[in-house]
C-alpha positions in Angstrom: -17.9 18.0 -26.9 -20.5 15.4 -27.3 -24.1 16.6 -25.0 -27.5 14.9 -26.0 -30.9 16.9 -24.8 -31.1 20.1 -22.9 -27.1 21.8 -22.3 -26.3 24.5 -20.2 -23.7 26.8 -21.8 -21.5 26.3 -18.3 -20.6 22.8 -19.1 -18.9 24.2 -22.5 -17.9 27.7 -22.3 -15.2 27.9 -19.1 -13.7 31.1 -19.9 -17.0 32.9 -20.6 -19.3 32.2 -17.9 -16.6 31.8 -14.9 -15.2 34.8 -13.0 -11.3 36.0 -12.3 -11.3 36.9 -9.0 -8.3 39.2 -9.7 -6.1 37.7 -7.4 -2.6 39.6 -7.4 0.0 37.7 -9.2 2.3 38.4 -5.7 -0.4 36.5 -3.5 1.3 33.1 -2.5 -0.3 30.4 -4.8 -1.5 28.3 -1.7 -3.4 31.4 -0.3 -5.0 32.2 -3.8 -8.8 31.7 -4.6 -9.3 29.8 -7.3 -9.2 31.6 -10.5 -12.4 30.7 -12.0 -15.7 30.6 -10.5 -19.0 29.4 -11.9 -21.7 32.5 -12.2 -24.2 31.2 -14.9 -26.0 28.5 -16.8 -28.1 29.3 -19.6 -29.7 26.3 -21.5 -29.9 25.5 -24.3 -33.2 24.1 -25.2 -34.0 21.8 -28.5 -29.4 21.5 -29.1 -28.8 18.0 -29.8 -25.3 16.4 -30.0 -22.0 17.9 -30.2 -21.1 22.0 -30.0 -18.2 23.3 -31.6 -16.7 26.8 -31.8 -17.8 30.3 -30.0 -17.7 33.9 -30.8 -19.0 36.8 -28.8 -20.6 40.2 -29.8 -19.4 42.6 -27.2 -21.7 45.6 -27.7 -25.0 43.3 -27.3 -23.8 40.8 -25.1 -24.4 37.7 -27.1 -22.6 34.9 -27.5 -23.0 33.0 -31.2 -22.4 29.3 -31.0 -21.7 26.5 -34.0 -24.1 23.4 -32.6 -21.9 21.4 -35.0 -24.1 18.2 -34.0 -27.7 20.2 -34.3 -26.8 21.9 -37.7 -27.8 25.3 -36.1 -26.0 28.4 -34.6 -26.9 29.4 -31.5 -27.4 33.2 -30.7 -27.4 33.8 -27.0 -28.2 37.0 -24.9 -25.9 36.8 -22.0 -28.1 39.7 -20.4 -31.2 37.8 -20.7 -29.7 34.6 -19.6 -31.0 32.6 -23.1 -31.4 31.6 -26.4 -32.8 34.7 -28.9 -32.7 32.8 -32.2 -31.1 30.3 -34.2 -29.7 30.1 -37.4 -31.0 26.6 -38.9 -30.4 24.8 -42.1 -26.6 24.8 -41.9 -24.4 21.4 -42.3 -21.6 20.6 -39.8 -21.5 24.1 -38.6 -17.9 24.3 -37.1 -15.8 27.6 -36.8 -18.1 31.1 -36.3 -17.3 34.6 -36.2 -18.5 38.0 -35.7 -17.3 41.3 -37.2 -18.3 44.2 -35.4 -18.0 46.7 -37.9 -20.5 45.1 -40.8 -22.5 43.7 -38.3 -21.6 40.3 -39.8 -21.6 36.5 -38.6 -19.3 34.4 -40.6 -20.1 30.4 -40.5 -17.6 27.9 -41.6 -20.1 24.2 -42.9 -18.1 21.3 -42.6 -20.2 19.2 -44.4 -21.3 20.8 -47.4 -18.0 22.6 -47.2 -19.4 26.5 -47.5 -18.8 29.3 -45.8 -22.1 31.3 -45.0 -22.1 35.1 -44.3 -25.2 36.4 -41.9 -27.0 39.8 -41.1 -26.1 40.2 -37.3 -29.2 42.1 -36.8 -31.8 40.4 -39.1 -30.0 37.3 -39.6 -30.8 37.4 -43.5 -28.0 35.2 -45.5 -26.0 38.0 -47.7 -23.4 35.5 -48.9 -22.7 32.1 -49.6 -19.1 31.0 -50.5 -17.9 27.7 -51.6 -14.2 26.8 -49.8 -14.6 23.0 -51.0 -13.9 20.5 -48.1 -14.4 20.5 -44.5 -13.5 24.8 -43.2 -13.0 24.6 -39.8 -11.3 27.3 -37.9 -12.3 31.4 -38.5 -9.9 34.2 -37.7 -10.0 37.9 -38.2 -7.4 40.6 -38.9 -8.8 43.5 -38.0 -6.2 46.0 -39.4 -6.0 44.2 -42.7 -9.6 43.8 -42.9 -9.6 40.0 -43.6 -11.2 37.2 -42.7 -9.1 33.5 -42.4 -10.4 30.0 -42.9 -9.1 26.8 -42.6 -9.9 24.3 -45.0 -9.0 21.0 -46.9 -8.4 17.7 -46.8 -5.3 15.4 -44.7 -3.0 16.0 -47.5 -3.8 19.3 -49.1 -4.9 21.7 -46.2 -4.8 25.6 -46.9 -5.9 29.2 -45.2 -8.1 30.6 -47.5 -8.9 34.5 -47.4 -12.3 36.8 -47.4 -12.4 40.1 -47.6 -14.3 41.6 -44.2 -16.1 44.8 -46.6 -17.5 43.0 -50.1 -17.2 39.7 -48.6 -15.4 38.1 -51.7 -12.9 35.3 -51.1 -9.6 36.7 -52.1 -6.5 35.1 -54.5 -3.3 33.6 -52.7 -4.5 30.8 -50.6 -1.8 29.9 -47.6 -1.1 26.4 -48.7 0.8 23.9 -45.8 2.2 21.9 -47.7 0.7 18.8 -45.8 -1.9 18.1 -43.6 -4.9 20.0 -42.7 -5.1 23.2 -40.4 -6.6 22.4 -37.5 -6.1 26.1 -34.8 -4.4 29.2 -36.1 -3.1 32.0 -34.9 -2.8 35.4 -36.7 0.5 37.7 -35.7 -1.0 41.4 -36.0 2.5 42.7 -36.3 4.5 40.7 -37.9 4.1 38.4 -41.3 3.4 35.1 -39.4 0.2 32.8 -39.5 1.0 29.8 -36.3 -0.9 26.6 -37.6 -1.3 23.3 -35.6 -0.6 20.4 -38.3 -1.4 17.3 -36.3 -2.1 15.0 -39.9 1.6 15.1 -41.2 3.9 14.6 -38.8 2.0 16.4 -35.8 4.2 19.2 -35.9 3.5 23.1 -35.7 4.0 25.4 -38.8 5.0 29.0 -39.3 3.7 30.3 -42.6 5.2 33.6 -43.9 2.3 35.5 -45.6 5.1 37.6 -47.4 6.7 35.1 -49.0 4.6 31.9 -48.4 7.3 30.1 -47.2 6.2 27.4 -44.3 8.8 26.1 -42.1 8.4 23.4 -39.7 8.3 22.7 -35.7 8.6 20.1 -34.2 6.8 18.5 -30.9 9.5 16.4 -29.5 6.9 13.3 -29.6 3.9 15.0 -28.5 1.0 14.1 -30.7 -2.8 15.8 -31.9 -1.8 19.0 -31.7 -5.4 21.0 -31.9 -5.7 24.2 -29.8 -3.4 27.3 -29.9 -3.3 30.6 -28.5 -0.5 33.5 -29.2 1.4 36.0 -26.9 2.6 38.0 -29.6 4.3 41.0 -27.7 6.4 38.2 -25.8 7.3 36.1 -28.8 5.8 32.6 -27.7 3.3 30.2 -28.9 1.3 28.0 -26.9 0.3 24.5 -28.5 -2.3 21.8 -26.4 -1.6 18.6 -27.3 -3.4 15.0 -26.7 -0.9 12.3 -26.7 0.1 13.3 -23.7 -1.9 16.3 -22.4 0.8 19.2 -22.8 0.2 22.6 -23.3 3.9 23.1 -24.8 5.4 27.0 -25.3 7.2 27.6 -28.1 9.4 30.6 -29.0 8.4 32.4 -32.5 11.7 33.8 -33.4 13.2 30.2 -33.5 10.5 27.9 -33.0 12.4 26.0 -30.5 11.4 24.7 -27.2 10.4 26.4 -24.0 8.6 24.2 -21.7 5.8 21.4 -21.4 3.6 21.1 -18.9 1.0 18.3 -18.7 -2.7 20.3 -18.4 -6.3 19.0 -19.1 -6.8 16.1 -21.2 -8.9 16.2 -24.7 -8.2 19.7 -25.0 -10.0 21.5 -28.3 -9.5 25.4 -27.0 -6.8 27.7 -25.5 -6.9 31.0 -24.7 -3.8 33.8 -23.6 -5.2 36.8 -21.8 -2.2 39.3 -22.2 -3.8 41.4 -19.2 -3.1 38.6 -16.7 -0.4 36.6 -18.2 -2.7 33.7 -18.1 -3.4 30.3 -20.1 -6.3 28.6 -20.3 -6.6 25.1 -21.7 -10.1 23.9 -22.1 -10.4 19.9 -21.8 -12.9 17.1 -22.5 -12.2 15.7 -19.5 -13.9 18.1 -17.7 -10.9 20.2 -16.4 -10.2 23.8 -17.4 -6.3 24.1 -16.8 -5.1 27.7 -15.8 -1.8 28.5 -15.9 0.1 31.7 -15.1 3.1 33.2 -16.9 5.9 34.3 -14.4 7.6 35.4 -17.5 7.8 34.5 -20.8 10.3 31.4 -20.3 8.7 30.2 -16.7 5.0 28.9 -16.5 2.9 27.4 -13.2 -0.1 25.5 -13.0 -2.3 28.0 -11.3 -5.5 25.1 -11.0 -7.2 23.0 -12.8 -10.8 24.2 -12.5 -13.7 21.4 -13.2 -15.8 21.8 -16.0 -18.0 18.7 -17.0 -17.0 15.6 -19.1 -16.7 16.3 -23.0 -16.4 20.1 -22.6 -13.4 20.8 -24.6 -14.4 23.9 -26.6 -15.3 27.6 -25.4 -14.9 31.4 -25.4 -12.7 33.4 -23.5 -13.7 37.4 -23.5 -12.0 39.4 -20.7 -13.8 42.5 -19.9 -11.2 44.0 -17.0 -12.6 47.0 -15.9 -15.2 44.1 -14.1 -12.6 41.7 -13.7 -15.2 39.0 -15.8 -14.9 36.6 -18.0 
């Protein structure tokens, strides 16, 4: 999203600073509250231009954002209701992460193309590595210990790997065989990495981490295919697209086709919360789309919740026992 001056984390984050209400899935839809609510702005004082991914860390209640546009990332104490530090001198900051058991944020630099590892405490640099052009997207396995980067150019995109305990970048790169990754999506039991491919062909890709082999989904015309999110237990996929707003399902096992439905437009996030059964699409146009899963072949448009204009990326953390977000 593109914000000049003084931003307020509620015109970007959507899932994070909204509430669920809870509302039983059996409660008529026309009788429903709305399923987000607005409970906080924090500001962001000195962030110029545009922000780009979020991660959270749970046990201190901060929220670490790439200010892709600003060079910095943001560390925010959701408790305190504002900015605690920032991590300056980065370029193009884009995907973040933070691993809980090292106490580690991860920072993926667009522009000089390295991957930066932080103290979470002191915010000392402990590594630097160099992943070449333009990493993008973070993921963590937590049972396997690694960390996942996107990374490359339009016609030679790969998933590279780190270690999450020395922090060394590990052999056998995931290479698509095409475009570059934009969102990917980790199955924790199965082989399968999901990876939106919007530069060759705009298609969706399944890459088998066993045997490397990537096959190929298509869109049926649907175009920029940038945010994903997984329901692994269920077997689908869900894919945003652009050209037209979609959020499209798609089954796992086959890759085929479930559904389309048209949600917010300029979408750069998605999130599944397997609690709830729900889908949220987070879109530039100022629209959150929330969507509930009746089951795993039958979706609804639960509401599209407004946001502001140009807020297409957040976070989503459910904490249920609160019923927050």
């Amino acid at each position: 999203m593109k914000r000049v001056g003084i931003v307020c984390l509620a015109l970007f984050l959507g899932c994070v600073i909204f509430a669920d209400v809870g509302v039983s899935q059996k409660t008529p839809m026309s009788k429903a509250a709305p399923p987000l609510r607005l409970i906080q702005e924090i500001p962001l004082p000195g962030v110029q231009g545009r922000i780009d991914h979020f991660t959270v860390d749970a046990e201190r209640e901060r929220l670490i954002l790439s200010a892709l546009g600003n060079n910095t990332v943001e560390v925010v104490s959701l408790f305190a209701g504002r900015v605690v530090h920032s991590i300056a001198g980065l370029d193009g900051p884009q995907g973040v992460l933070y691993v809980p058991e090292n106490d580690r944020i991860v920072v993926a630099n667009s522009g000089n193309g390295k991957v930066r590892v932080y103290n979470g405490t002191s915010f000392d640099l402990v590594k630097t590595l160099d992943f070449g052009k333009d990493p993008d997207n973070v993921r963590y396995d937590p049972l396997g210990k690694k960390i996942y980067i996107g990374y490359g150019e339009d016609e030679t995109g790969a998933i590279g790997i780190i270690d999450a305990a020395t922090y060394e970048r590990l052999n056998g790169d995931y290479h698509l065989g095409g475009g570059y990754p934009e969102s990917f999506q980790l199955e924790m039991s199965g082989p399968k990495i999901f990876a939106n491919d919007p530069d060759s062909g705009n298609v969706t890709l399944a890459i088998n981490r066993g045997t490397n082999e990537v096959s190929k989904w298509q869109l049926n015309g649907n175009r920029f295919n940038f945010p994903m999110a997984l329901d692994e237990r269920d077997h689908r996929l869900f894919v945003g697209t652009r050209r037209p707003s979609k959020l499209i399902v798609l089954n796992t096992q086959t890759g085929d086709m479930v559904t389309a439905l048209t949600c917010a437009g300029d979408a750069d996030d998605m999130y599944y919360d397997a609690h709830s059964k729900r889908i949220y699409v987070i879109g530039g146009e100022g629209v959150i789309s929330v969507f509930q899963q009746r089951d795993p072949d039958h979706y609804g448009l639960r509401a599209n919740v407004s946001s502001s204009i140009g807020a297409r990326t957040g976070f989503y953390f459910p904490t249920h026992d609160t019923d927050r977000l």
